[in-house]
C-alpha positions in Angstrom: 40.5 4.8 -2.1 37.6 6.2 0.3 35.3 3.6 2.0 31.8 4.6 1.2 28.8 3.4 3.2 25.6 3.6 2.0 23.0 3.7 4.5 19.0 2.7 3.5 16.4 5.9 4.1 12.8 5.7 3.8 11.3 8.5 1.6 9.7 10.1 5.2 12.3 8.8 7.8 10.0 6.8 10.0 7.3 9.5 10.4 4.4 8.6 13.3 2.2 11.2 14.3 -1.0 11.5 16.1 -3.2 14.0 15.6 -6.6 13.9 17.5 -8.2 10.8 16.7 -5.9 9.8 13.8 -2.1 8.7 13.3 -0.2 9.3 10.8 2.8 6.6 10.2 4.5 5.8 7.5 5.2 2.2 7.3 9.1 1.2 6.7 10.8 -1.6 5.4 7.7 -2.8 3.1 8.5 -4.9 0.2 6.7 -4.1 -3.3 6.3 -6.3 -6.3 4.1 -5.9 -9.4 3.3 -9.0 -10.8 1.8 -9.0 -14.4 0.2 -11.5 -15.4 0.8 -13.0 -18.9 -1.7 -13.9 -21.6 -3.0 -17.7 -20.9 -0.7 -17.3 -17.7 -3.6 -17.1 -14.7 -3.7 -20.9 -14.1 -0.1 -21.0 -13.5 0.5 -18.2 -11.5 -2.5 -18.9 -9.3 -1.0 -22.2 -8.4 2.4 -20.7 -7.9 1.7 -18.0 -5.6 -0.8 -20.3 -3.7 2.6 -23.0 -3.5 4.7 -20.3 -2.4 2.8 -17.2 -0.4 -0.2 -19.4 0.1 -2.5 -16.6 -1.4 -5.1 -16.6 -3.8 -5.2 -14.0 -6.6 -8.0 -11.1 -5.5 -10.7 -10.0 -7.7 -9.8 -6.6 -9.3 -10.6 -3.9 -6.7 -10.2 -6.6 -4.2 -6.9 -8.1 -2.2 -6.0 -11.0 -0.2 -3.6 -11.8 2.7 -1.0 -14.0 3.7 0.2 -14.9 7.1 3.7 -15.6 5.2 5.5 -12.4 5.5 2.6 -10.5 6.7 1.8 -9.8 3.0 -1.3 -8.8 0.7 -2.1 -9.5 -3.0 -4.0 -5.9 -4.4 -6.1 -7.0 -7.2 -5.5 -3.5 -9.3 -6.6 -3.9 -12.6 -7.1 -7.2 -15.0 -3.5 -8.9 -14.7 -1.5 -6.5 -12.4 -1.4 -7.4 -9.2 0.9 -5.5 -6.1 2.6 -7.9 -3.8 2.9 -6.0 -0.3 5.1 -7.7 2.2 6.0 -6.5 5.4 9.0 -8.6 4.9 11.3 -8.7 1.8 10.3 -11.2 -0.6 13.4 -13.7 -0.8 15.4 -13.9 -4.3 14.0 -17.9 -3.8 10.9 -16.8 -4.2 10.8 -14.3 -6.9 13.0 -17.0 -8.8 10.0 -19.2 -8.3 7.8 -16.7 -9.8 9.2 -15.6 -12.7 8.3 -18.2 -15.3 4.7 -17.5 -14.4 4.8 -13.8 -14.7 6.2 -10.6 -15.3 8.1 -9.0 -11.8 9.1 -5.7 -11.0 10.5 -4.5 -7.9 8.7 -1.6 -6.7 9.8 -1.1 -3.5 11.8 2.3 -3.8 8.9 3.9 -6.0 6.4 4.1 -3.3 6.1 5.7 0.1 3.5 3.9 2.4 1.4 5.3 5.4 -0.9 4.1 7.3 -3.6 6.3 8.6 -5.6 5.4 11.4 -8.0 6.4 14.1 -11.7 6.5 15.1 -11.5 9.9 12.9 -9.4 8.7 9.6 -12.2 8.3 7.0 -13.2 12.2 8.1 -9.8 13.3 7.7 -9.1 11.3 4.8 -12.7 13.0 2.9 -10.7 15.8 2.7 -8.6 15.2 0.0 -10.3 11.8 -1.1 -12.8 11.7 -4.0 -14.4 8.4 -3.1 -16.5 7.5 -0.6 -14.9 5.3 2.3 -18.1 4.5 4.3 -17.6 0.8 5.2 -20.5 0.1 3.1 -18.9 1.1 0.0 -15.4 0.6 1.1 -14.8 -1.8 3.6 -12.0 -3.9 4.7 -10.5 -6.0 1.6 -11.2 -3.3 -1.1 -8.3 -1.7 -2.9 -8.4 1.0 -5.5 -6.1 3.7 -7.6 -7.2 7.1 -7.0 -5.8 10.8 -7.5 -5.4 11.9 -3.8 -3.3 15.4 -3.7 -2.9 15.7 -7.6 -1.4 12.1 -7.2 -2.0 8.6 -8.0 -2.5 7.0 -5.0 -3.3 3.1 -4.0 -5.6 2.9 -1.4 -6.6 -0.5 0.6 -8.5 -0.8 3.7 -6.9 -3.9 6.3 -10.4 -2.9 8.6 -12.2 -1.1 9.7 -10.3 2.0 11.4 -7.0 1.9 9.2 -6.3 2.5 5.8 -3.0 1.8 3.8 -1.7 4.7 1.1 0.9 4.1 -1.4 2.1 7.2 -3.0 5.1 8.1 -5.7 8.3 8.4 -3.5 9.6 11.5 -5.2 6.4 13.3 -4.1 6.4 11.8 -0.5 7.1 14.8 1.4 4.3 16.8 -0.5 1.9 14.3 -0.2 2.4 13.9 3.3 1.6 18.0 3.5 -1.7 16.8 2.0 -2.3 14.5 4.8 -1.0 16.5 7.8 -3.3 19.2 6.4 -6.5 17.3 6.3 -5.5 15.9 10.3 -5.1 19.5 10.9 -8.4 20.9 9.9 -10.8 18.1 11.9 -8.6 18.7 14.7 -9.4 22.8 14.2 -13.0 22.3 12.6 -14.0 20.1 15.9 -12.1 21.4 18.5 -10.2 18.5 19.7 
């Protein structure tokens, strides 16, 4: 019988580029769990993911952070919440969770990139339909857009960097979209 080995590939193997005042990276190894919340169940799961990640639930529109596994709670709509850990969230935990909410693993459907840079919110207004000026975006916002003909999750950890979730099985086209955008401040301004 043959010995198969599977070996783990992110949707954009490791992509980092920089472009003239942005970078392009696409973060690997990040750990994605929706959380819905059930009916009567905010009480409970508020105390459980304070007892566990110690992080509060964010307003929707809004996230949170946690120093425990480098993670943030996207408020998305009214009782889904995204759990985004830079390290995987332990089976403990998740078994923890569960009689509190409803869990999904999400970690395979998404591609994330970070795009950053004293130029990012220009090259992002290219394909972007909302406005990222700190004013009415800054850091701690999160929202679900169409970016590229996509649904997109946007959040903004400060000031110069913003986070994009996007589909996995359109990774490649979306990252196009993005490489696209760098390109034409970098030929619009001459840099």
């Amino acid at each position: 019988m043959p010995d198969y080995h599977f070996i783990a590939q992110s949707p954009l193997h490791g992509y980092n580029k920089d472009f003239a005042g942005v970078t392009i990276a696409e973060i690997v190894g990040i750990s994605i769990t929706s959380i819905g919340i059930p009916a009567g169940g905010q009480t409970e799961l508020k105390a459980a993911l304070l007892e566990i990640f110690n992080i509060r639930i964010p307003e929707m529109g809004a996230f949170t952070t946690s120093g425990l596994a480098n993670s943030y709670l996207l408020g998305l709509q009214d009782n889904q919440l995204f759990l985004v850990s830079e390290k995987p969230v332990s089976k403990s935990a998740i078994d923890r969770l569960k009689p509190n909410a409803y869990l999904t693993d999400q970690s395979d459907s998404w591609v994330t990139l970070s795009v950053s840079g004293e130029k990012c919110r220009e090259m992002l207004a290219r394909i972007c339909p909302v406005d990222l000026h700190p004013a009415q975006f800054p850091a701690g916002k999160v929202l679900r857009i169409l970016m590229a003909h996509l649904g997109v999750i946007i959040y903004r950890p400060n000031d110069d960097c913003f986070c994009l979730l996007a589909p996995s099985s359109a990774a490649g086209s979306f990252l196009q979209a993005l490489e696209a955008a760098a390109t034409s401040i970098c030929t619009i301004t001459g840099r």
